[in-house]
C-alpha positions in Angstrom: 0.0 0.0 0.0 1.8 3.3 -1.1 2.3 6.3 1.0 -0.7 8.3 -1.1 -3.5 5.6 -1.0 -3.0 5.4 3.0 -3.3 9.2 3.4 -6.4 9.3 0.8 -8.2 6.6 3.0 -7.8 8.5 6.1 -8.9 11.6 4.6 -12.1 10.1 2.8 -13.1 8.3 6.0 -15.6 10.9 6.7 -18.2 10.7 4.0 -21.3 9.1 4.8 -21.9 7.1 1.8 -18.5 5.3 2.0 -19.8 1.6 2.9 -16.1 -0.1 3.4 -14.7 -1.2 6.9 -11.8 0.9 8.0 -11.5 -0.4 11.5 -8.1 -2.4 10.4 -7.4 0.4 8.3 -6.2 2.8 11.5 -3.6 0.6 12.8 -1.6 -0.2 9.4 -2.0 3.2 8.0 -0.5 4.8 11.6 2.6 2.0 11.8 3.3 2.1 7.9 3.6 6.2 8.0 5.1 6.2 11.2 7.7 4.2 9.8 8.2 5.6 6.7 8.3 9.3 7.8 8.4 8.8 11.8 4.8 11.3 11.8 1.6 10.5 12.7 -1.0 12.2 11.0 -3.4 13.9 13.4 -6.2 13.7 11.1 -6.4 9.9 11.3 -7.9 10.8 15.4 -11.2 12.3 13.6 -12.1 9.4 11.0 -15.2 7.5 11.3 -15.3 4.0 10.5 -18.2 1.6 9.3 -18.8 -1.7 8.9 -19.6 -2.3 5.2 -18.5 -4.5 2.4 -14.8 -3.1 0.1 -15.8 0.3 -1.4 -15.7 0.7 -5.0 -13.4 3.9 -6.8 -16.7 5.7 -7.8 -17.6 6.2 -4.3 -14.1 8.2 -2.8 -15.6 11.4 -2.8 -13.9 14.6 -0.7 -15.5 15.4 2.4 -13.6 19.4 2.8 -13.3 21.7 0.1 -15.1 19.9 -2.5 -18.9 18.6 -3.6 -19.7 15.0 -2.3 -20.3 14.0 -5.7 -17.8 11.3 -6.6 -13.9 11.4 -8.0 -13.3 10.9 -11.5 -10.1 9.0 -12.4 -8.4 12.5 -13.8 -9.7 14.0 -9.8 -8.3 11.1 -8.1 -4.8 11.1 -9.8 -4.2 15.1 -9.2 -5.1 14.0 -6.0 -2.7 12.0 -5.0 -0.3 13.4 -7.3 -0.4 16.6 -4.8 -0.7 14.0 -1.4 2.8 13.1 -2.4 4.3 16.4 -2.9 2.9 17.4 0.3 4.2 14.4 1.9 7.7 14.5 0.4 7.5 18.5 1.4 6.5 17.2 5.6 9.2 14.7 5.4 11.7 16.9 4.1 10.5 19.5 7.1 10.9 16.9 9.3 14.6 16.3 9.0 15.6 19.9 8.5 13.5 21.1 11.5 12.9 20.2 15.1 14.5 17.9 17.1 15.8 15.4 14.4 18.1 18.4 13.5 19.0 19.2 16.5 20.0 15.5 16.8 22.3 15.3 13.5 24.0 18.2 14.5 24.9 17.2 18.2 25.7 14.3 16.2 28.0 16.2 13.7 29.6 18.1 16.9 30.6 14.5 18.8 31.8 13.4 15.5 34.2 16.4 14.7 35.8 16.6 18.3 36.1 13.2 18.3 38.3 13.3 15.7 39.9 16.2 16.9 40.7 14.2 20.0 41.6 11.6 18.2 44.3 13.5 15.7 45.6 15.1 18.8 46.0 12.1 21.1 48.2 10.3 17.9 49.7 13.4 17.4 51.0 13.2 21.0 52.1 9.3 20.8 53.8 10.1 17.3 55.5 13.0 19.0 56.6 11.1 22.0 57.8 8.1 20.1 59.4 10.4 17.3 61.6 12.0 21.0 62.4 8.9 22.1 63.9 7.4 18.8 65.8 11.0 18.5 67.2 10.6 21.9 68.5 7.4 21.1 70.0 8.3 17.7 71.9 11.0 19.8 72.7 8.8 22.8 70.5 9.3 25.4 68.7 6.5 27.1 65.4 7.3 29.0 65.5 5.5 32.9 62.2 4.2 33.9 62.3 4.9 38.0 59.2 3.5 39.3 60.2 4.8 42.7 59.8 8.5 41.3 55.7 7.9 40.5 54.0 9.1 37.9 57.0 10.6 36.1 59.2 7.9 36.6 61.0 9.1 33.7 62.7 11.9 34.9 65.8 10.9 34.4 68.2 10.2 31.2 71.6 8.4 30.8 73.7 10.3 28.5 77.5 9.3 28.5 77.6 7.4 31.6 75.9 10.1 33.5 72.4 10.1 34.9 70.5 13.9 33.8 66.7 15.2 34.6 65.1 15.1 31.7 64.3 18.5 31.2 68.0 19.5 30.5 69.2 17.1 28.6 68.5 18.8 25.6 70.5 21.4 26.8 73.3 19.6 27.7 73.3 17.8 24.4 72.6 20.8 22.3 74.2 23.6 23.9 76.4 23.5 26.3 79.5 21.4 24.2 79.6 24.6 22.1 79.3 27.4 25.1 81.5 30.3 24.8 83.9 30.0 27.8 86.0 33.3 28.3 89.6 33.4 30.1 88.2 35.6 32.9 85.1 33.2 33.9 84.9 31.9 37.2 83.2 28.3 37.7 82.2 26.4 40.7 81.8 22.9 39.8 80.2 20.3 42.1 77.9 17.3 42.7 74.5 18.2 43.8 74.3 19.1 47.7 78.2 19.6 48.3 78.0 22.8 49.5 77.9 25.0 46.1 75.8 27.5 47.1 78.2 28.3 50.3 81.5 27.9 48.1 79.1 30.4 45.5 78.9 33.2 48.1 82.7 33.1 49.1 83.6 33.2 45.9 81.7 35.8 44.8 82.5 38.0 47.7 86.5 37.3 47.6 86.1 38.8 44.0 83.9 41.6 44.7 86.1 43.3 47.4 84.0 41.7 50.1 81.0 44.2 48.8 78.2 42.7 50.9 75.6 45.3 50.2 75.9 44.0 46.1 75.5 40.6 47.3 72.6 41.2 48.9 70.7 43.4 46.8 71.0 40.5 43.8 70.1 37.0 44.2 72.7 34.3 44.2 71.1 32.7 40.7 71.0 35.9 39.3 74.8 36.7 39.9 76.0 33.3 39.9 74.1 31.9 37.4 73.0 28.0 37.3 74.3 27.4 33.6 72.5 24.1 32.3 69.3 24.7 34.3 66.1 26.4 32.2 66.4 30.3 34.0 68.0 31.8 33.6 69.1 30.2 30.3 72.4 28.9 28.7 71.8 31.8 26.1 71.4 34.3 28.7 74.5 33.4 30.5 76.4 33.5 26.9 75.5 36.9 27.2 75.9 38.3 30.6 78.9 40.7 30.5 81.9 40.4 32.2 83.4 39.0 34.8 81.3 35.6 34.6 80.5 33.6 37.5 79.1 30.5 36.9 77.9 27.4 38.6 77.3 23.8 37.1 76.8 20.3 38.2 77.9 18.6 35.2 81.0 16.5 35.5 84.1 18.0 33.8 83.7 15.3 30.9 79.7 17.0 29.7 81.5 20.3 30.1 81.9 22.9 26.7 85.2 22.3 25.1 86.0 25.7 24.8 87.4 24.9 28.7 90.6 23.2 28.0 91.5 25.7 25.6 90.6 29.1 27.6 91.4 28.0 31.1 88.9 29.4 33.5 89.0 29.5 36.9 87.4 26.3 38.0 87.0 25.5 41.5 85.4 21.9 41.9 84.1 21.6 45.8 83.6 17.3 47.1 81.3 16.4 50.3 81.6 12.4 51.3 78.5 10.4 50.0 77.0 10.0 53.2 75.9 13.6 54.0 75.4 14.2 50.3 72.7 11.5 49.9 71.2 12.5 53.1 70.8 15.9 52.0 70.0 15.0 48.4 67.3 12.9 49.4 65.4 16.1 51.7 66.1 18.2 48.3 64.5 15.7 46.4 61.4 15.8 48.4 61.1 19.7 48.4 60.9 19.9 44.0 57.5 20.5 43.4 57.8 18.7 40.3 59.3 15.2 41.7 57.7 12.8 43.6 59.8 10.0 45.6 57.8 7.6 46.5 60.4 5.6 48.8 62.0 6.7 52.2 65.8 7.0 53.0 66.9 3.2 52.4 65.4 3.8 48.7 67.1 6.7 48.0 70.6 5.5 49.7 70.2 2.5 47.5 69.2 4.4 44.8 72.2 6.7 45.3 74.4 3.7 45.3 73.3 2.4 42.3 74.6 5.8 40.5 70.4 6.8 39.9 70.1 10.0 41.2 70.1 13.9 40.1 74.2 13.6 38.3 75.2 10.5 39.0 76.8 8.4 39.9 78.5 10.1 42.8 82.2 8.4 42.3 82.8 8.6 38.4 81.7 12.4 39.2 84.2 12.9 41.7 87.0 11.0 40.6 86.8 13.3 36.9 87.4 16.2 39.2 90.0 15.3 41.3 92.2 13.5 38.6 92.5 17.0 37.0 93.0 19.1 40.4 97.0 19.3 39.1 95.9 21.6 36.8 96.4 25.1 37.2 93.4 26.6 36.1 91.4 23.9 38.6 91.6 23.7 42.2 90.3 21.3 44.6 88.2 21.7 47.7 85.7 19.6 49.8 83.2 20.2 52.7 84.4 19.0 55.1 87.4 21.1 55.1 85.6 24.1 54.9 83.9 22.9 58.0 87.0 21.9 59.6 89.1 24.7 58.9 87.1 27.9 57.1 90.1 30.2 57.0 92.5 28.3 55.6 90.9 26.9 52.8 89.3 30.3 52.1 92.9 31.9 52.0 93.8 28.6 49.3 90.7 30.1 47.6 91.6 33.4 47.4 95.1 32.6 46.3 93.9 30.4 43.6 91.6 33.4 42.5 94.5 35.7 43.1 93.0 37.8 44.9 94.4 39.1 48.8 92.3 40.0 52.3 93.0 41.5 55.2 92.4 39.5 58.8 89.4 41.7 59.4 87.7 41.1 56.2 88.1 36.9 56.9 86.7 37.9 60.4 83.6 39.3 58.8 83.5 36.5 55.9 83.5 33.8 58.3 80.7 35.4 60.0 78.6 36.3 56.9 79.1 32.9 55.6 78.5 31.2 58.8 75.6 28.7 58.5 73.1 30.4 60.6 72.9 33.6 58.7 73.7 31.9 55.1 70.1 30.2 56.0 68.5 33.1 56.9 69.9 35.1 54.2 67.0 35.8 51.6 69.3 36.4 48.7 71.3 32.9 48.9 68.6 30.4 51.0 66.7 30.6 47.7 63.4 31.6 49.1 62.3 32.7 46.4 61.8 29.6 45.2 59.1 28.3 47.9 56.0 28.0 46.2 57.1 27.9 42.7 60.1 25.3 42.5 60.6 24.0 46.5 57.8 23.1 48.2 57.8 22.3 51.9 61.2 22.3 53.5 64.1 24.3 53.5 67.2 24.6 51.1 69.6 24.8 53.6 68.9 21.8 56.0 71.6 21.6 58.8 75.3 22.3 57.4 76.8 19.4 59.6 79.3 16.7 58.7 78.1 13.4 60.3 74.2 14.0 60.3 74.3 11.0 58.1 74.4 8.9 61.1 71.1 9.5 62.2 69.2 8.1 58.7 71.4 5.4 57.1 71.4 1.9 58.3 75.0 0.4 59.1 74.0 -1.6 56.3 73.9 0.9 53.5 76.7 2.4 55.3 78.9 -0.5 54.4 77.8 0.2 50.7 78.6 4.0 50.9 82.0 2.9 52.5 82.9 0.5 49.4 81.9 2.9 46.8 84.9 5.7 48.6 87.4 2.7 48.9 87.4 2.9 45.2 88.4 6.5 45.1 91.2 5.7 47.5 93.9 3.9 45.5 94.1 7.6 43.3 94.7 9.6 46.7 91.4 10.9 47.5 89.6 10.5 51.2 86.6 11.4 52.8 85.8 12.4 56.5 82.3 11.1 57.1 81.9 12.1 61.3 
């Protein structure tokens, strides 16, 4: 039964003379236009039906608008000739109005940022892949560190050394081919070793013991950090001169440029206990890290060569096979704790630079640990709430604290890792 024949009985249903039955007629016109165009006419609630034999063509006649005398053929065709238009013309206005288009184009939407979502998210694997393949084509091997959490990768091997990930770019890219000038000053160390102390003496033994310029600039800012992000390798190109300059890459990742120029270098050692004590409470306070172990882990860890620059002994040892030469000298912690003035006076003859008694006096003061902590413009408080969390970036200053977190277990370990230093001449004092 077509479309036009259904509508035509339903409309005709009305006229008294019509003698068919129509009381099936309802039910299959309603599901066969509901299914075609998903309408219901409402006419079909107002038709009358009858129960009388098949009606005959003669006796369809039009019950609105027209005469009741019957349709002729000619009638009958225009008829449903315009039924159809009209119902092509509804269905048509069904799907381009109303809720069916509002449908298709929530529809359309979903579909669009899917793929949107979709192109980005392959985008991001292709990327991350494409990195990874790089980094190994330029030898660097991503570490998988379950102990650091989510971003367990946040470290990278490169050249026996273990880097955080966000430099090693740099370190690969950059720093081989930085510009090192003959008047620089470095201060080379292992994380935790007391750089930012050795930083301030240095800077002040150079400076004519100006403290009012030391304090009105931040140590980073005058003693630059050169491989971390601020404030730049390029920067630091840059920055007139004299240069001061701190790293903790080993002399091997260093630019080239520093066998050739000869720079001061000053290289500053702290035994392994203490350092992994103190590199572990640093760990904790980067906002960006998170250690999931306790001190055992980390000790271990540190053992192992895994953390921030390791490992700890091929680090060292590099240094202190080249502390002959005369554009390097040689320091560690604990003789700075042991005996400030004379290895300051060492220092400042290596700089070449002379002080009276009174200015060591008031250097050993200044740079005493007490008032280096509370000292806003080395203690790095301006880093609390961006890059340190809780904690504080000067801890304690002692030489033995290690004594009070590492088992004598993992003390055995850290003792074996500085009996392989000693056969080239170097020892540590650990209490």
């Amino acid at each position: 039964m077509s479309a036009n024949l259904c509508q035509t009985m339903l409309l005709l249903a009305k006229h008294q003379s019509l003698p068919c039955v129509f009381a099936s007629a309802r039910l299959f016109c309603n599901r066969w236009l509901a299914q075609k165009n998903k309408t219901v006419l409402k006419s079909v609630k107002n038709v009358c039906f009858c129960d009388t034999n098949r009606a005959t063509r003669s006796q369809f006649t039009l019950t609105r608008g027209f005469s009741d005398r019957p349709l002729p053929q000619q009638n009958l065709q225009r008829l449903r000739t315009r039924q159809r238009q009209v119902f092509l013309q509804n269905q048509t206005r069904a799907y381009s109005t109303g809720p069916n288009k509002s449908k298709l184009k929530q529809l359309m939407v979903a579909t669009y940022v899917s793929w949107v979502i979709g192109g980005v998210l392959l985008t991001a694997v292709v990327y991350r892949f494409y990195g990874r393949f790089q980094k190994r084509a330029r030898g660097i091997e991503e570490l998988d560190v379950p102990l650091f959490g989510r971003r367990s990768r946040v470290f990278c091997r490169y050249r026996g050394y273990v880097l955080p990930s966000d430099i090693v770019n740099t370190v690969v890219n950059d720093i081989p081919w930085f510009e090192v000038r003959p008047d620089d000053t470095w201060v080379v160390s292992f994380p935790k070793a007391g750089t930012t102390w050795l930083q301030e003496i240095v800077y002040l033994i150079c400076n004519d013991f100006d403290y009012e310029k030391a304090q009105a600039t931040t140590i980073e800012d005058r003693f630059p950090f050169l491989e971390f992000p601020y404030p730049g390798v390029k920067v630091v190109a840059q920055s007139p001169p004299p240069r001061f300059i701190k790293t903790h890459l080993p002399f091997s990742l260093l630019p080239k440029q520093l066998d050739e120029k000869k720079p001061k270098v000053i290289y500053i050692a702290r035994n392994p206990k203490d350092t992994a004590v103190s590199l572990q409470a640093f760990t904790k306070m980067i906002n960006y890290v998170t250690f999931l172990g306790n001190m055992e882990d980390f000790a271990q860890l540190f053992v192992e060569g895994t953390v921030f620059y390791g490992p700890w002994e091929k680090h060292v040892k590099e240094a202190w096979d080249r502390r002959d030469e005369e554009n390097i000298l040689f320091v560690t912690y604990e003789d700075l704790h042991k005996d400030f003035r004379g290895t300051v006076q060492d220092i400042a003859r290596f700089l070449e630079k002379s002080m009276s008694e009174s200015q060591l006096r008031a250097l050993e003061v200044h740079c005493s640990f007490s008032l280096m902590q509370s000292n806003d413009s080395v203690n790095y408080s301006w880093q609390q709430g961006v890059l340190f969390g809780e904690g504080q970036f000067m801890r304690k200053g002692k030489v033995g604290d290690w004594k009070n977190h590492l088992s004598s277990e993992m003390s055995d370990k850290f003792d074996a890792m500085v009996t392989s230093l000693e056969p080239s001449g170097l020892h540590f004092v650990d209490s």
